[in-house]
PyMOL Python script that loads the backbone (N, CA, C, O; Angstrom):
from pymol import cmd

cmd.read_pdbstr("""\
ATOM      1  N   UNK A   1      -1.531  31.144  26.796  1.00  0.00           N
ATOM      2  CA  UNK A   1      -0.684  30.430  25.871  1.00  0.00           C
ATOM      3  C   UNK A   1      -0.792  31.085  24.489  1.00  0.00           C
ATOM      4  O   UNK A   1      -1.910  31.168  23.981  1.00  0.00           O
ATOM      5  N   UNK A   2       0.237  31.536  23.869  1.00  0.00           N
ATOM      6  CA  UNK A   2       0.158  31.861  22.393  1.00  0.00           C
ATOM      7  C   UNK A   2       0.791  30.715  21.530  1.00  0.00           C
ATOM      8  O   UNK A   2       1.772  29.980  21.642  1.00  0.00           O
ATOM      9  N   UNK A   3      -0.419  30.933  20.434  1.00  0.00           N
ATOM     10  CA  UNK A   3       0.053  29.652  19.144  1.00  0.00           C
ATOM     11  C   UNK A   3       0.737  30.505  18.181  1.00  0.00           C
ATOM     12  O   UNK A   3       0.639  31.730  18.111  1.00  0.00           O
ATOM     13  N   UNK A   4       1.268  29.923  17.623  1.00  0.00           N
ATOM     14  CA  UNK A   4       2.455  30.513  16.984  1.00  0.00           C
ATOM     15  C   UNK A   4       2.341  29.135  15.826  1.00  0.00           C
ATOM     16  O   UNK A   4       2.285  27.944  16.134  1.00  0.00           O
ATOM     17  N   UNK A   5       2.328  29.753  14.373  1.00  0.00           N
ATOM     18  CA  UNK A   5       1.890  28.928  13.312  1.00  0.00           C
ATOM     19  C   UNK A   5       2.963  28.953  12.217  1.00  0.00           C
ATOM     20  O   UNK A   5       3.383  29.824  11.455  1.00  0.00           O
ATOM     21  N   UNK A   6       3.157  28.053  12.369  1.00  0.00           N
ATOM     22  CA  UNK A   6       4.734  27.779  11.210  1.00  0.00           C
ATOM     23  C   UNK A   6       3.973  27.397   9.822  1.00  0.00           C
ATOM     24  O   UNK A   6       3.521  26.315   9.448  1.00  0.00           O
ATOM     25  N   UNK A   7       3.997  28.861   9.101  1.00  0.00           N
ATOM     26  CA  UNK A   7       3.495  28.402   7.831  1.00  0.00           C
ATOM     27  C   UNK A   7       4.272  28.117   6.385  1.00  0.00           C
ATOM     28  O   UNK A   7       4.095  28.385   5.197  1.00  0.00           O
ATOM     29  N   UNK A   8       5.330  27.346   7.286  1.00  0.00           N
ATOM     30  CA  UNK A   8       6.965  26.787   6.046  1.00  0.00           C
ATOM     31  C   UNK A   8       6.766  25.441   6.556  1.00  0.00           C
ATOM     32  O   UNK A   8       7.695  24.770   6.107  1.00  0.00           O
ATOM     33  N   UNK A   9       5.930  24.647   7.347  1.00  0.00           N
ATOM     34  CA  UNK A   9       6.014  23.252   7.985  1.00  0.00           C
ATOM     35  C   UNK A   9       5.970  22.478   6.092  1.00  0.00           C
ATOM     36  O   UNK A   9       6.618  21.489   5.748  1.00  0.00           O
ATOM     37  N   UNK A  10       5.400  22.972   5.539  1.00  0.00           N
ATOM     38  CA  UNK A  10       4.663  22.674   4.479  1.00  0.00           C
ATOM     39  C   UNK A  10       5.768  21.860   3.539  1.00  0.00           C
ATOM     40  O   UNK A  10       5.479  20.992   2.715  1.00  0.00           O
ATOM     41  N   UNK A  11       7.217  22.386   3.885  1.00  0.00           N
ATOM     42  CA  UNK A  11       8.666  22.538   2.936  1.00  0.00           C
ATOM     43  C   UNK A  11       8.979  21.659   3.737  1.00  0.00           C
ATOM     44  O   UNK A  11      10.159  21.478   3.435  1.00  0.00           O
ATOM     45  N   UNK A  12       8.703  20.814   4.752  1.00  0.00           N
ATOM     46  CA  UNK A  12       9.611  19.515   5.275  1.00  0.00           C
ATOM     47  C   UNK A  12       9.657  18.383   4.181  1.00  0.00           C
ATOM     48  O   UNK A  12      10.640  17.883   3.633  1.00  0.00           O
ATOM     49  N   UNK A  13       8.015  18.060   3.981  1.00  0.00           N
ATOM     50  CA  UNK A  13       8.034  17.101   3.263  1.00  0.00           C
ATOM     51  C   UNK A  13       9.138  17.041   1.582  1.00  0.00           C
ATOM     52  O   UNK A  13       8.623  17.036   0.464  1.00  0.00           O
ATOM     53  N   UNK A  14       9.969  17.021   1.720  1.00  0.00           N
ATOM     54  CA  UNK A  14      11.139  16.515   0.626  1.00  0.00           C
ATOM     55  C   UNK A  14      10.290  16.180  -0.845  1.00  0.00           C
ATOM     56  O   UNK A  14      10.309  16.769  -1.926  1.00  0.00           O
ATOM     57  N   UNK A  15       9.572  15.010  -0.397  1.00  0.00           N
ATOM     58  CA  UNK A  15       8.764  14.473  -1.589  1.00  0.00           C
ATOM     59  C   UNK A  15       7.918  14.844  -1.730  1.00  0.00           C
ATOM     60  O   UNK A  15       7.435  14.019  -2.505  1.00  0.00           O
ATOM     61  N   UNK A  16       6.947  15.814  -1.527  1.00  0.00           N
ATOM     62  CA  UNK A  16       6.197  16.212  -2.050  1.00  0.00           C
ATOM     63  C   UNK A  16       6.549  17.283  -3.504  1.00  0.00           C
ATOM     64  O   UNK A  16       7.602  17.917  -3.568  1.00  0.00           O
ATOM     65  N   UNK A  17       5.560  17.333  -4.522  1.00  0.00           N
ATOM     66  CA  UNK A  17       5.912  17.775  -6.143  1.00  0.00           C
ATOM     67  C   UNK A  17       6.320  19.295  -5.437  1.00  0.00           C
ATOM     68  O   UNK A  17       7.445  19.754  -5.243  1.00  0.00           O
ATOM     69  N   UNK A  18       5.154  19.819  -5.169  1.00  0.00           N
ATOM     70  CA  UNK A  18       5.296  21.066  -4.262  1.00  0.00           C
ATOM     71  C   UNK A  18       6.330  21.819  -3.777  1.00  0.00           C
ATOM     72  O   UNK A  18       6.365  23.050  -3.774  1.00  0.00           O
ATOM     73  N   UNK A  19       7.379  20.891  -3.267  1.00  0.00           N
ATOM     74  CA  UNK A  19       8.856  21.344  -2.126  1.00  0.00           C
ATOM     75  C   UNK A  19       9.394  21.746  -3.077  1.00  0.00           C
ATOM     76  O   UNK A  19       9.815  22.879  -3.309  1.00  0.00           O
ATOM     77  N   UNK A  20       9.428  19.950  -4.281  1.00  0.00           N
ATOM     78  CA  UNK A  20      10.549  20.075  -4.960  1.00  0.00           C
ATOM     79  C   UNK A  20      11.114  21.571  -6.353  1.00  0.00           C
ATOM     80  O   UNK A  20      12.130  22.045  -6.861  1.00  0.00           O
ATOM     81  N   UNK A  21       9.262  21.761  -6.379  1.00  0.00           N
ATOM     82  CA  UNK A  21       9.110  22.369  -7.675  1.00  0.00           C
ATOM     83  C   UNK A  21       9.772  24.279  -6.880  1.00  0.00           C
ATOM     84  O   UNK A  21      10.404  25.100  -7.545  1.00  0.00           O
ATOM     85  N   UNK A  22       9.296  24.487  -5.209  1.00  0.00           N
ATOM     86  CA  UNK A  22       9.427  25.705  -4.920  1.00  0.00           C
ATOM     87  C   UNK A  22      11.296  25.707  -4.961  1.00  0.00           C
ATOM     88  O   UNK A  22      11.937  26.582  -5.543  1.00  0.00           O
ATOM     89  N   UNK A  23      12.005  24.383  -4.114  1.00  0.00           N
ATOM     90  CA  UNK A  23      13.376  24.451  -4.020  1.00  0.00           C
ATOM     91  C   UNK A  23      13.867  24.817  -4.770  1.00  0.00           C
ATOM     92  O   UNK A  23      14.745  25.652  -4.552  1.00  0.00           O
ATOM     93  N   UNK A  24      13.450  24.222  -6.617  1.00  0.00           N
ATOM     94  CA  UNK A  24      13.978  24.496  -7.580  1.00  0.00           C
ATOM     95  C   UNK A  24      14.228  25.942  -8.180  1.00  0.00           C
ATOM     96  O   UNK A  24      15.283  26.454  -8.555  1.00  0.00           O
ATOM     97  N   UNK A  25      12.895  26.461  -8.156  1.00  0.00           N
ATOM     98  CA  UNK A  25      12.893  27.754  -8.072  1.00  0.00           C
ATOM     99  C   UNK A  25      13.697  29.153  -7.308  1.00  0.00           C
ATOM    100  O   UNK A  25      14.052  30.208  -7.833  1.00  0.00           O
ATOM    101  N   UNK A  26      13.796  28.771  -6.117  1.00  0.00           N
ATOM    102  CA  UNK A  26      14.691  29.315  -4.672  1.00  0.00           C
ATOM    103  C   UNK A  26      15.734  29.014  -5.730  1.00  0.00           C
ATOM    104  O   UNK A  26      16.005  29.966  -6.462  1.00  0.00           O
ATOM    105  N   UNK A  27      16.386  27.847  -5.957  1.00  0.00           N
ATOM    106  CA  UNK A  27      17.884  27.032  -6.213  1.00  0.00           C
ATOM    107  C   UNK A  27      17.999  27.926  -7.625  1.00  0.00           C
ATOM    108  O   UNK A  27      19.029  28.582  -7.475  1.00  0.00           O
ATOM    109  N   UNK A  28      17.576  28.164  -8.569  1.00  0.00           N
ATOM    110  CA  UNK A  28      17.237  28.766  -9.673  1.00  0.00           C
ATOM    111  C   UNK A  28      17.591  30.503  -9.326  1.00  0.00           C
ATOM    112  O   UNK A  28      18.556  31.099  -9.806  1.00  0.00           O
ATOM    113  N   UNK A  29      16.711  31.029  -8.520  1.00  0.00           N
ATOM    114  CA  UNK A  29      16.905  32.405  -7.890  1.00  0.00           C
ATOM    115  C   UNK A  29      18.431  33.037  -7.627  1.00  0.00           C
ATOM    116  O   UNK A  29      19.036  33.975  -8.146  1.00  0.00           O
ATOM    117  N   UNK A  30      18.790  32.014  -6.502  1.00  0.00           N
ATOM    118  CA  UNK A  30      19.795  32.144  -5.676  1.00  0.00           C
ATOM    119  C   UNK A  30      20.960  31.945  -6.494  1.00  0.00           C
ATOM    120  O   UNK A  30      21.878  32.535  -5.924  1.00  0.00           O
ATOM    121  N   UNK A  31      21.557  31.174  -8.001  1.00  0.00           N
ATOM    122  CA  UNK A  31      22.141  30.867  -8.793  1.00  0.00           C
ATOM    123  C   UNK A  31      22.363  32.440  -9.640  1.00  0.00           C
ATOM    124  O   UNK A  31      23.374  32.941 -10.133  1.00  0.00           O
ATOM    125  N   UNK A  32      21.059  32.889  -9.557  1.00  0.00           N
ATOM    126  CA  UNK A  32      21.458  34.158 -10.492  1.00  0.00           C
ATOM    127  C   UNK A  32      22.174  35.243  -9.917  1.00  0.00           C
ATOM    128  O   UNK A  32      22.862  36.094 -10.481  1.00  0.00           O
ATOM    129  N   UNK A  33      21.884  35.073  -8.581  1.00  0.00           N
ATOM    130  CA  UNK A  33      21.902  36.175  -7.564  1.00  0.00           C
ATOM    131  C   UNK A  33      23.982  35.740  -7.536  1.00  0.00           C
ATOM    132  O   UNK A  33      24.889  36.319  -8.135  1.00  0.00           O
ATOM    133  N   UNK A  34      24.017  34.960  -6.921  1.00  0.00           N
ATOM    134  CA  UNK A  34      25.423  34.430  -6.879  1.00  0.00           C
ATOM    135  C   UNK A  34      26.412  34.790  -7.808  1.00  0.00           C
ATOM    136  O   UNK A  34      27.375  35.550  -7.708  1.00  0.00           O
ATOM    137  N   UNK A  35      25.877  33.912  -8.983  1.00  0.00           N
ATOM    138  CA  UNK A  35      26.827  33.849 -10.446  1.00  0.00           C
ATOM    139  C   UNK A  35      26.876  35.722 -10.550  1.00  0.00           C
ATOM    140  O   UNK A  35      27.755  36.311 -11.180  1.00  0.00           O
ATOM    141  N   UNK A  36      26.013  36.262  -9.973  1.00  0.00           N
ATOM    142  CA  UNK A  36      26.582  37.754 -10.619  1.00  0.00           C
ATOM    143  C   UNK A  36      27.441  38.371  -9.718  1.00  0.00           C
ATOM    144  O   UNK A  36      27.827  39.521  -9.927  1.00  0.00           O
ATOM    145  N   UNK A  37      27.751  37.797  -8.834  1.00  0.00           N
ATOM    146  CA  UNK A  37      28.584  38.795  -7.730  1.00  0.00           C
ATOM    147  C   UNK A  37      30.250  38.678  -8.067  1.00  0.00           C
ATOM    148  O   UNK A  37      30.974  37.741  -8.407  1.00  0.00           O
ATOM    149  N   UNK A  38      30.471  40.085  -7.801  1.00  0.00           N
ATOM    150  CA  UNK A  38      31.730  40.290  -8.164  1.00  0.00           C
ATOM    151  C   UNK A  38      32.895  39.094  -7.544  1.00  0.00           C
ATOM    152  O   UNK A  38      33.015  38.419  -6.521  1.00  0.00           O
ATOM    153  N   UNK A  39      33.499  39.256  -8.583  1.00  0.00           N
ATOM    154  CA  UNK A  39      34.413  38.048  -7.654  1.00  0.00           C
ATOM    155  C   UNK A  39      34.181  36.586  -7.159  1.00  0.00           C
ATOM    156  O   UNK A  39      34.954  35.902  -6.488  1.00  0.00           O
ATOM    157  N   UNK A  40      33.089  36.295  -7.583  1.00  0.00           N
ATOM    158  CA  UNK A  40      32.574  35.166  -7.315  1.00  0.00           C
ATOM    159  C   UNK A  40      33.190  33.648  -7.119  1.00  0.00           C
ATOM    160  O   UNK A  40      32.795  32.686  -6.461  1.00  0.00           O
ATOM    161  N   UNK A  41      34.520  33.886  -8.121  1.00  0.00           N
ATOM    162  CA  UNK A  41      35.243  32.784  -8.332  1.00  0.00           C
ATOM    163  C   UNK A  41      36.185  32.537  -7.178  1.00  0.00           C
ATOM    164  O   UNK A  41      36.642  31.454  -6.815  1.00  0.00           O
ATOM    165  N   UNK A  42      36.417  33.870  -6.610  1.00  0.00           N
ATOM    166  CA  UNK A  42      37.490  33.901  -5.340  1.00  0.00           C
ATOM    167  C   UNK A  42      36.419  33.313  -4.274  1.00  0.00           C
ATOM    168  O   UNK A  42      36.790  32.398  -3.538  1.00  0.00           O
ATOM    169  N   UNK A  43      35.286  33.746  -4.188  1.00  0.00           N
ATOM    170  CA  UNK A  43      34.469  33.321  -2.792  1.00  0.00           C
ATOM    171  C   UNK A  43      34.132  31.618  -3.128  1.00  0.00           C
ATOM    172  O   UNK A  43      33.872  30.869  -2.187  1.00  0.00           O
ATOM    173  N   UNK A  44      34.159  31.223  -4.226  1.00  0.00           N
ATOM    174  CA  UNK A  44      33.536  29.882  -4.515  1.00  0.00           C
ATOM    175  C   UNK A  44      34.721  29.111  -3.791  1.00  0.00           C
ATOM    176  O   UNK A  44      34.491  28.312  -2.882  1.00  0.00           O
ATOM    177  N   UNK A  45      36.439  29.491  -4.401  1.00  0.00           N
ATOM    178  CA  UNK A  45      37.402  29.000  -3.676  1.00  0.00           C
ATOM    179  C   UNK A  45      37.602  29.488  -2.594  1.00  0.00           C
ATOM    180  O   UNK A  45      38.058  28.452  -2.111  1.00  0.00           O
ATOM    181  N   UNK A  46      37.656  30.211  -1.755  1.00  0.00           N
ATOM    182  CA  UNK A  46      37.197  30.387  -0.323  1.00  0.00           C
ATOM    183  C   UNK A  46      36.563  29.477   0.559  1.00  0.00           C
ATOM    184  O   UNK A  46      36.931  29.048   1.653  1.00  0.00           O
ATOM    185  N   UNK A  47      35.347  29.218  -0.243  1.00  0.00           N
ATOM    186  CA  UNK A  47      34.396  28.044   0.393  1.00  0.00           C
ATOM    187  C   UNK A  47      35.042  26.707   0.178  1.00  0.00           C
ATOM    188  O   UNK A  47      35.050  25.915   1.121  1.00  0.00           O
ATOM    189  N   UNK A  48      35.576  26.383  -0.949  1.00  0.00           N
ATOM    190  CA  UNK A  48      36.337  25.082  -1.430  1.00  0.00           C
ATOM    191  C   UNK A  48      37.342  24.988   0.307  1.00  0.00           C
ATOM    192  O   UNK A  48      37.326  24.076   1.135  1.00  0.00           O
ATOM    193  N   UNK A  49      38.078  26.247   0.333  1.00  0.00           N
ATOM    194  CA  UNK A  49      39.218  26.035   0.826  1.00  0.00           C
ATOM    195  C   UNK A  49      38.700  25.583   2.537  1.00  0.00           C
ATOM    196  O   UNK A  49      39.411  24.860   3.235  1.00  0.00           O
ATOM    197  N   UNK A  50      37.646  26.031   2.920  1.00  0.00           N
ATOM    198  CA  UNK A  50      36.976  25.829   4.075  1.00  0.00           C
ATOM    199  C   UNK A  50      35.803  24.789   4.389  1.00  0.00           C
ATOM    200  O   UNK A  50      35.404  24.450   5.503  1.00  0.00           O
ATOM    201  N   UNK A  51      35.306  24.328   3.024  1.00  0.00           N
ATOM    202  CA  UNK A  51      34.591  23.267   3.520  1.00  0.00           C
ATOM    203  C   UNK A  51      35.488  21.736   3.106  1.00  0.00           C
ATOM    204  O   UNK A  51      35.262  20.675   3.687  1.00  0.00           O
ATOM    205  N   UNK A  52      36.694  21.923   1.810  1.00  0.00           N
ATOM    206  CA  UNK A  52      37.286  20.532   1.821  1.00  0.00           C
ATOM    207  C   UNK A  52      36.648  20.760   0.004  1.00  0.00           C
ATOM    208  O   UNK A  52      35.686  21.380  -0.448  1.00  0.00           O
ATOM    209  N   UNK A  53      37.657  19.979  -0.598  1.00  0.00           N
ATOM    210  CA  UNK A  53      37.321  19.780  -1.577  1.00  0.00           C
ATOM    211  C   UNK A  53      36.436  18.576  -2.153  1.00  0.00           C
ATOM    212  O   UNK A  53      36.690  18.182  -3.292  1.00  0.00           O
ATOM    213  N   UNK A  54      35.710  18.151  -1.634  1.00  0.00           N
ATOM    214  CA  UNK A  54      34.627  17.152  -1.476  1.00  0.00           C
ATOM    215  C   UNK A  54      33.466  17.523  -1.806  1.00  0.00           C
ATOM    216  O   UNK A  54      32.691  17.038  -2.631  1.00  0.00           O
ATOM    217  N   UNK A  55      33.327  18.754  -0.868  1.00  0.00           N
ATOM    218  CA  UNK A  55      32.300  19.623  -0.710  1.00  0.00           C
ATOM    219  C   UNK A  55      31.664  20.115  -2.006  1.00  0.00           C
ATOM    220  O   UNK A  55      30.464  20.124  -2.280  1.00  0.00           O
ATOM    221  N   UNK A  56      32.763  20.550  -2.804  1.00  0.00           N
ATOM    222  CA  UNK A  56      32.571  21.514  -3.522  1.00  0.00           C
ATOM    223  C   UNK A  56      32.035  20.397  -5.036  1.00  0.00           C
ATOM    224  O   UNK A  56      31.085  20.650  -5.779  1.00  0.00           O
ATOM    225  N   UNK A  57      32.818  19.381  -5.126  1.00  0.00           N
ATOM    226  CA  UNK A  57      32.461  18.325  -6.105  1.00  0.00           C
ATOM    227  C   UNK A  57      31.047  18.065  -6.210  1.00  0.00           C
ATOM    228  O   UNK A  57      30.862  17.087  -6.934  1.00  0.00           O
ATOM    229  N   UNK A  58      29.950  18.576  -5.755  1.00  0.00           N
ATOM    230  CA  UNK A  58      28.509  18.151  -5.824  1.00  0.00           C
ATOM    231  C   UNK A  58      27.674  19.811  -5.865  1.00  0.00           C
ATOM    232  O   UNK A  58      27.706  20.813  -5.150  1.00  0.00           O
ATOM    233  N   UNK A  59      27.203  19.540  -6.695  1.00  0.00           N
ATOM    234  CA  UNK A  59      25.895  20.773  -7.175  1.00  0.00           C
ATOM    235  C   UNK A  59      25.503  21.007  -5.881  1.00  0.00           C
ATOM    236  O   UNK A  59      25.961  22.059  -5.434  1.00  0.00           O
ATOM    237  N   UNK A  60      24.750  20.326  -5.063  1.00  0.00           N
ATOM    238  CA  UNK A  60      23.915  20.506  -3.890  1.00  0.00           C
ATOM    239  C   UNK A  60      24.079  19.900  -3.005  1.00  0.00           C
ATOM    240  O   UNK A  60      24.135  18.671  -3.038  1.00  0.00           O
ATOM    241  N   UNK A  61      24.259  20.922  -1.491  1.00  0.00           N
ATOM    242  CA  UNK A  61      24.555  20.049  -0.658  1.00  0.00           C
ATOM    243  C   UNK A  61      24.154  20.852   0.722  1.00  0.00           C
ATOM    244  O   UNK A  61      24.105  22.069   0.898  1.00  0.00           O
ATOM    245  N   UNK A  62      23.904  19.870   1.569  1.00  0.00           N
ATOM    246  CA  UNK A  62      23.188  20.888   2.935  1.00  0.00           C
ATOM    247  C   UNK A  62      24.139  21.038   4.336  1.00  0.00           C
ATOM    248  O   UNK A  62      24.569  20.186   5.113  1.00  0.00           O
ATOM    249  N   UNK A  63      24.260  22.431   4.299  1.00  0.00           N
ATOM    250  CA  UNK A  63      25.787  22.240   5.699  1.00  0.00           C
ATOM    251  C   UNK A  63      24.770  22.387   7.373  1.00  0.00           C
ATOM    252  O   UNK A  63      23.612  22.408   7.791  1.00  0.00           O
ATOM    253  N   UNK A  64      25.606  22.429   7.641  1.00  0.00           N
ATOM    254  CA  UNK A  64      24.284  21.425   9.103  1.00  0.00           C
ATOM    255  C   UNK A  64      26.468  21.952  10.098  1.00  0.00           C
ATOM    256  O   UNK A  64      27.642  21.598   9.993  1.00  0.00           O
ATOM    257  N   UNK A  65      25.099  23.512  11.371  1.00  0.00           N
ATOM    258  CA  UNK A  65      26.285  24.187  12.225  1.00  0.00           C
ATOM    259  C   UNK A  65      26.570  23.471  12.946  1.00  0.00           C
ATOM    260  O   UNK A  65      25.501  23.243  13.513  1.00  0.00           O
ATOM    261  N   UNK A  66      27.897  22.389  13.775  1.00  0.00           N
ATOM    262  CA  UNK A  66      28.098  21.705  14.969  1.00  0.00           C
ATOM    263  C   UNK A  66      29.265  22.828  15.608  1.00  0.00           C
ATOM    264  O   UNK A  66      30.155  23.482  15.065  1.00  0.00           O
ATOM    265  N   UNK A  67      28.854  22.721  16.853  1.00  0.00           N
ATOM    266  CA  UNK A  67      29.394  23.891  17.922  1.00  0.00           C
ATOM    267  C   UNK A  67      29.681  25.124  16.622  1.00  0.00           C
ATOM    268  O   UNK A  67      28.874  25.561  15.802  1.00  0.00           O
ATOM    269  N   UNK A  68      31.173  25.470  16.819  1.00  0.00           N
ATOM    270  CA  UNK A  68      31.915  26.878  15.525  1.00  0.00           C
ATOM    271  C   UNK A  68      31.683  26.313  14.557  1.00  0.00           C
ATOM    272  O   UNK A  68      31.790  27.150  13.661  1.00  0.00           O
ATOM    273  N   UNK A  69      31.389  25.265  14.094  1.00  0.00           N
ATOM    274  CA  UNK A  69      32.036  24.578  12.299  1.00  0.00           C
ATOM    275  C   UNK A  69      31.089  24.920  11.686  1.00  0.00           C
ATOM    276  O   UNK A  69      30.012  25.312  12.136  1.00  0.00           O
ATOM    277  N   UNK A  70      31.385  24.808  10.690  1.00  0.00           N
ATOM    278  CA  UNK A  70      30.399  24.380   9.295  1.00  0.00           C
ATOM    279  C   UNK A  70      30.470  22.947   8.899  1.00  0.00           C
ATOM    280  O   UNK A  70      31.647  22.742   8.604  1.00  0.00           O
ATOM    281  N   UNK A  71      29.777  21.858   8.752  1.00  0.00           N
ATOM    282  CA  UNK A  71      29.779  20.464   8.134  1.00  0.00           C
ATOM    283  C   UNK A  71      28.804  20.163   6.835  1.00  0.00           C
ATOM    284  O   UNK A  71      27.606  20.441   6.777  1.00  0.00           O
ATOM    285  N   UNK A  72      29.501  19.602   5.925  1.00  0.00           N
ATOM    286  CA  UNK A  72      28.536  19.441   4.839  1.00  0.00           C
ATOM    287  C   UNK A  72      27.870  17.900   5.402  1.00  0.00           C
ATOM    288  O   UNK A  72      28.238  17.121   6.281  1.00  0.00           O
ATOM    289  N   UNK A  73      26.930  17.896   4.612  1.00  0.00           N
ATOM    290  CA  UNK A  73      25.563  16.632   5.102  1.00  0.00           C
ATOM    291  C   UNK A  73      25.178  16.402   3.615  1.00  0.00           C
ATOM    292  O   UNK A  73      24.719  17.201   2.799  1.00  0.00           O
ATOM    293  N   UNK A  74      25.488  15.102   3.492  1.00  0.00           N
ATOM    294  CA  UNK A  74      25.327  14.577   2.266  1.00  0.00           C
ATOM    295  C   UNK A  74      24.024  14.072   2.364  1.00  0.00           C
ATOM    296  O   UNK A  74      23.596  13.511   3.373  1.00  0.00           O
ATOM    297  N   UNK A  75      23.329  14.278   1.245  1.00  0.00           N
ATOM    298  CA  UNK A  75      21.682  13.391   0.993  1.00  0.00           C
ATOM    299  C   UNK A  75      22.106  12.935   0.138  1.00  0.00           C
ATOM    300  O   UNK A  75      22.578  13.627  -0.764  1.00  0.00           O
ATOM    301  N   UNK A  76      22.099  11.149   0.080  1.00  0.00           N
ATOM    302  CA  UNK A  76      22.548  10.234  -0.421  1.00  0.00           C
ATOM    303  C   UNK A  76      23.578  10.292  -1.588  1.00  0.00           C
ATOM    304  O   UNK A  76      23.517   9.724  -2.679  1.00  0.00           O
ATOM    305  N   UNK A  77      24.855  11.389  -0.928  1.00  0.00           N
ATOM    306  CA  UNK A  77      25.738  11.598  -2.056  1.00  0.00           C
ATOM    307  C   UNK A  77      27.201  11.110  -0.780  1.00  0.00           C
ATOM    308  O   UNK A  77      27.508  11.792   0.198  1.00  0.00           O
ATOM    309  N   UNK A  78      27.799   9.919  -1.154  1.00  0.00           N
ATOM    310  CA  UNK A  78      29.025   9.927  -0.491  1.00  0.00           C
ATOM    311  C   UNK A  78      30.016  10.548  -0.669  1.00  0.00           C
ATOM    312  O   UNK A  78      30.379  10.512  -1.844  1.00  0.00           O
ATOM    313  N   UNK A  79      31.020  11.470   0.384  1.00  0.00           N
ATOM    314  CA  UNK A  79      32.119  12.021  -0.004  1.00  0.00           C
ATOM    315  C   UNK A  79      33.657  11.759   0.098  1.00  0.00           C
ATOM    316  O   UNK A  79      33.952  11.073   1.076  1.00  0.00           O
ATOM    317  N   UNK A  80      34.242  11.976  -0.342  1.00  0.00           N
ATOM    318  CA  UNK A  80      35.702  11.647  -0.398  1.00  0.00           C
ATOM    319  C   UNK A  80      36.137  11.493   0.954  1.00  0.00           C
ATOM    320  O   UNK A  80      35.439  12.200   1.681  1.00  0.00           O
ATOM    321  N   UNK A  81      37.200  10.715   1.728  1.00  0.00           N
ATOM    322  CA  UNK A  81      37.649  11.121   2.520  1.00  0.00           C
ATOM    323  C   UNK A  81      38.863  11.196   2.801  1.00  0.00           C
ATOM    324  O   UNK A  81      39.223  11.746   3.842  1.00  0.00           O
TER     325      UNK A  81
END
""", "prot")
cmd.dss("prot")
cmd.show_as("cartoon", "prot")
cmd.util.cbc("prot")
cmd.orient("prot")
């Protein structure tokens, strides 16, 4: 039998100071990385145009694959319908 050690289990817990403080950071990273890419404004509406304009109305949001799709998954943010 091989063990195999998931050393990201650590990032489930949501509430812990820990998650929140690394997410922020990642979320922080990934913002710079983004905002500089060429064209950015066309891919942002791209995504608008494919996830729904709902989607796009909230800073943060987690898409969650069912079968082909993409679905956004609201954490305690309701969306338009």
């Amino acid at each position: 039998m091989t063990k195999v050690t998931d050393k990201y289990r650590w990032l489930e817990n949501w509430e812990a100071p820990e998650v929140r403080q690394w997410s922020d950071v990642q979320n922080v990273h990934a913002r710079n990385v983004i905002d500089r890419l060429p064209n950015v404004d066309v891919l942002r509406q791209r995504v608008a145009g494919i996830m729904g304009q709902a989607f796009c109305r909230f800073r943060y949001c987690q898409v969650s694959r069912v079968d082909h799709r993409l679905l956004p998954v609201s954490r305690g943010v309701h969306f338009r319908e």
